[in-house]
C-alpha positions in Angstrom: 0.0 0.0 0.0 1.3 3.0 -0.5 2.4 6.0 1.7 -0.2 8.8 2.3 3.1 11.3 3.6 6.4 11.1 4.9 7.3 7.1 4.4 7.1 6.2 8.3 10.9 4.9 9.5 11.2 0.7 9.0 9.8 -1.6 11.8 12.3 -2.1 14.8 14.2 -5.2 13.1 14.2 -6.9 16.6 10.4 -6.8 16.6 10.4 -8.0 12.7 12.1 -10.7 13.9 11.1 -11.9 17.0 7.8 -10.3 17.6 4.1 -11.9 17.6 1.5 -10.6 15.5 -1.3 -9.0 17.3 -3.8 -7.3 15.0 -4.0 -6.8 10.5 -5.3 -3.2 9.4 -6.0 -1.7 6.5 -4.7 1.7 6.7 -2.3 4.1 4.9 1.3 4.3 6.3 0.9 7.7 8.4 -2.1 6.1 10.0 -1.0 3.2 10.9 2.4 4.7 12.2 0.3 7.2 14.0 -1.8 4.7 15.6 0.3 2.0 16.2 2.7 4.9 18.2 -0.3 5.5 20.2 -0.9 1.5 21.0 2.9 1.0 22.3 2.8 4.3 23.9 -0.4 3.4 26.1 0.5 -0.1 26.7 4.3 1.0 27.8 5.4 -2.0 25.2 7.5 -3.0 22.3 4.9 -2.8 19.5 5.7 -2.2 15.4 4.5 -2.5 12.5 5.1 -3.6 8.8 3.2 -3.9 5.5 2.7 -7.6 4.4 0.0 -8.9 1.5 -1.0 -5.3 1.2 -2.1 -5.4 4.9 -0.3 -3.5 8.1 1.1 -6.0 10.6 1.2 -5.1 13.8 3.9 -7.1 16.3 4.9 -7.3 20.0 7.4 -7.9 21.7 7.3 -8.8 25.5 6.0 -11.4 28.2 2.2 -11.9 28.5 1.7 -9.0 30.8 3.0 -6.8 28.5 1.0 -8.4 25.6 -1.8 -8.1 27.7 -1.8 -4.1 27.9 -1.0 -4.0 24.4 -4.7 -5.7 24.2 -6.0 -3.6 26.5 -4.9 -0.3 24.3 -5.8 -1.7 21.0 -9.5 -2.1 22.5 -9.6 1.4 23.8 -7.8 3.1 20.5 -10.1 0.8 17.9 -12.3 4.2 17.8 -9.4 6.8 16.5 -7.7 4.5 13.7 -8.2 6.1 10.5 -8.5 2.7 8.8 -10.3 -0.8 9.7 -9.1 -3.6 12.3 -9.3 -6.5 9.6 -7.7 -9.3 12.4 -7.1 -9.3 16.2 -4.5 -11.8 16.9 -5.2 -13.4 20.3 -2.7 -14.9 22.4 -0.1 -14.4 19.5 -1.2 -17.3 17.6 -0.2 -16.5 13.9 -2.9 -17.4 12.0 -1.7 -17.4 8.5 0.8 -14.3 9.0 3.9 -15.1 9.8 6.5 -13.2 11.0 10.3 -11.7 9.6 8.9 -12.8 6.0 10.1 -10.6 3.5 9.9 -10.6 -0.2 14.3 -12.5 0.0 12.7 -15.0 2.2 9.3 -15.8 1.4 10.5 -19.0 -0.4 11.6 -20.3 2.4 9.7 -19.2 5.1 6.5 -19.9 3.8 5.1 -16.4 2.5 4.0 -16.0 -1.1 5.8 -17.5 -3.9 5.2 -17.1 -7.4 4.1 -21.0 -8.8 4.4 -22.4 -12.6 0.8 -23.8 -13.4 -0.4 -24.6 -16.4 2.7 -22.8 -18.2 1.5 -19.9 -16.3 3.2 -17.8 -13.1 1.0 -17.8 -10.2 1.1 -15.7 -7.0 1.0 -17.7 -4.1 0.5 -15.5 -0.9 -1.6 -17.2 1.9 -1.5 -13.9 3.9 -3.2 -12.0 1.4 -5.8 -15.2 0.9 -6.0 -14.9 5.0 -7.1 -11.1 4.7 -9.1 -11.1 2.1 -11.2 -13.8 3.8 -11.2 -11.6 6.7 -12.4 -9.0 5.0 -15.1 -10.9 3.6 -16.1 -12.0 7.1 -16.0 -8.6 8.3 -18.7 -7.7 5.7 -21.5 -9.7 6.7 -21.7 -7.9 10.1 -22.9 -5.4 7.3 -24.7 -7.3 5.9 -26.3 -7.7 9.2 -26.9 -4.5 10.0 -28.6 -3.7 7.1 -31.1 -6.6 7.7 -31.1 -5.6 11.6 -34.8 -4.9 11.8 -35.8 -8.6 9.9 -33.7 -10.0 12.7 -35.4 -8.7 15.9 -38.8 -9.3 14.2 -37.7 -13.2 13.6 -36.2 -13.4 16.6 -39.6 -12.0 18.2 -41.3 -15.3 16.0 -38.9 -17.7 17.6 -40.0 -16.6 20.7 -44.0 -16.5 19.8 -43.5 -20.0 17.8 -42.3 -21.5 20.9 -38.9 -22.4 19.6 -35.3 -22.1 21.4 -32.0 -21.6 20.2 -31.7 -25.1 19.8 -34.2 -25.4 17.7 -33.9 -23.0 15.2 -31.4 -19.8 13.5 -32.4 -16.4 11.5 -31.1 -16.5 8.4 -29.6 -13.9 6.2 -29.0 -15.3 3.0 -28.2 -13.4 -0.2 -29.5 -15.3 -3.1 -27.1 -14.4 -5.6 -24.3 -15.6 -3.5 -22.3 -18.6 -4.6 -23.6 -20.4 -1.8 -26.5 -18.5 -1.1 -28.0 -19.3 -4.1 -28.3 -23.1 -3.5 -28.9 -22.6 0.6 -31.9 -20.4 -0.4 -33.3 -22.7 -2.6 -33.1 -25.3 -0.1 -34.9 -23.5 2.7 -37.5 -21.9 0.5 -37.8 -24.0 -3.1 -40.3 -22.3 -5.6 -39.9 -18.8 -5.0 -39.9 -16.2 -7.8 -36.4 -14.3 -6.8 -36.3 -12.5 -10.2 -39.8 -10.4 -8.7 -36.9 -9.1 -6.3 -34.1 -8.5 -8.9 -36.5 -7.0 -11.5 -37.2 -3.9 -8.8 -33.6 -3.4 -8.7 -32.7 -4.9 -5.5 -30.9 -7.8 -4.1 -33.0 -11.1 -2.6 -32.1 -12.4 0.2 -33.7 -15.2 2.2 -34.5 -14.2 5.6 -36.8 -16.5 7.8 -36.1 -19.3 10.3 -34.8 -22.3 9.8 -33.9 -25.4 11.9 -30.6 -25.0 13.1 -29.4 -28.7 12.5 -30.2 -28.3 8.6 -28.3 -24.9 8.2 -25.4 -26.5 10.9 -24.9 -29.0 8.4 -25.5 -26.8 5.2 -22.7 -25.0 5.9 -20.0 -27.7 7.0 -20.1 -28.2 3.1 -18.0 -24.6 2.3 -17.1 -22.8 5.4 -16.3 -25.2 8.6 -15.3 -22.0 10.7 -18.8 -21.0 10.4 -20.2 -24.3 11.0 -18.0 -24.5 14.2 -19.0 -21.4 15.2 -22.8 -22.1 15.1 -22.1 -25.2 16.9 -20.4 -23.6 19.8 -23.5 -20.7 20.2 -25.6 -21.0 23.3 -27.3 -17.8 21.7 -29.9 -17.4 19.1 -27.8 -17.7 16.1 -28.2 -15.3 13.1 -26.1 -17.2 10.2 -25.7 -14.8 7.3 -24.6 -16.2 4.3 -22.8 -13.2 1.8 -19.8 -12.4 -0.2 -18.9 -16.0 -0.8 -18.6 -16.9 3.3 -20.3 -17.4 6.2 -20.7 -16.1 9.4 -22.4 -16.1 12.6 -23.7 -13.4 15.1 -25.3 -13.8 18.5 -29.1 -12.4 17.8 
């Protein structure tokens, strides 16, 4: 990504090196350097940053207390980054970053390679795979919010019909997703969705359905999901957008 100012100075080659990742963003230079300064200032610790897959890494350095303030100050300074949180990092597991990869070393470290296929080069980066899912992830809460009144009213249903978490979810399910499409047509078979895209607008399934269907609908194309809906005590809301799932807590 490129600098929006004076090109901040390189991340503390110690913290390159050694340090954990604790948090992706996508933000200019300046406001990541402005913000991460602010982070390592609050928390009193060894925190840095460096572009990698187009993304901002952020690293520490330091025990678990120190991590742990660093946490603390990332939750309180979310509000003033000029830019989006795309990952949080806990307990500096790696995820698919890893750390000291540079563009000399990527070949052996495990960052993006460039593959023959075919007779053809291919970029291989896994970091930039990891944050674009992220990103895609990130959107349904969108796509959530912009359904947020179909969801208290099904939710208000559940509750008239009778029915617990454990019996059924709220679904939000855009039809002309890859895997909405077929999801959709599952849980409501016969109906017209061209009526919906002829007035210029984009169907999407919303209803209830019984949570042990959808809990297996989608083990078939995204398992975090399906993990995630397993694990929820809550009324589930499983929205189903942007070629992923994901789940809220109604």
């Amino acid at each position: 990504m490129a600098t929006d100012g004076p090109t901040p100075k390189p991340c503390d080659s110690k913290i390159f090196k050694k340090g954990k990742p604790v948090a992706s963003l996508d933000a200019s230079s300046n406001a990541a350097e402005t913000w991460v300064r602010a982070v390592a200032k609050m928390a009193n610790a060894k925190v840095d940053w460096h572009y990698s897959g187009g993304r901002a890494q952020v690293l520490h350095l330091g025990d678990a207390k120190s991590r742990a303030r660093v946490e603390q100050a990332i939750d309180e300074l979310a509000s003033t980054l000029r830019g989006t949180i795309l990952q949080r990092f806990g307990g500096g597991d790696v995820g698919l970053y890893r750390n000291g990869v540079t563009p000399d070393s990527a070949h052996v470290s495990g960052g993006a390679v460039v593959r023959e296929i075919n007779g053809q080069l291919v970029l291989d980066d896994p970091v930039a795979v990891g944050v674009i899912h992220a990103v895609k992830k990130h959107n349904c809460r969108n796509t959530l919010e912009m359904n947020a009144d179909r969801v208290v009213h099904f939710k208000r249903r559940l509750a008239e019909r009778g029915m617990t978490a454990k019996d059924a979810v709220i679904t939000v399910i855009n039809v002309d997703d890859v895997h909405g499409g077929p999801i959709a047509d599952a849980l409501m078979p016969g109906t017209n969705w061209q009526e919906i895209r002829d007035r210029g607008e984009v169907p999407f399934a919303r209803g209830l359905a019984m949570r042990e269907g959808v809990q297996e609908l989608l083990g078939t194309f995204d398992k975090e999901a399906a993990e995630k809906l397993r694990d929820m005590a809550d009324i589930a809301v499983v929205v189903v957008d942007h070629g992923v799932a994901e789940v809220f807590s109604a």
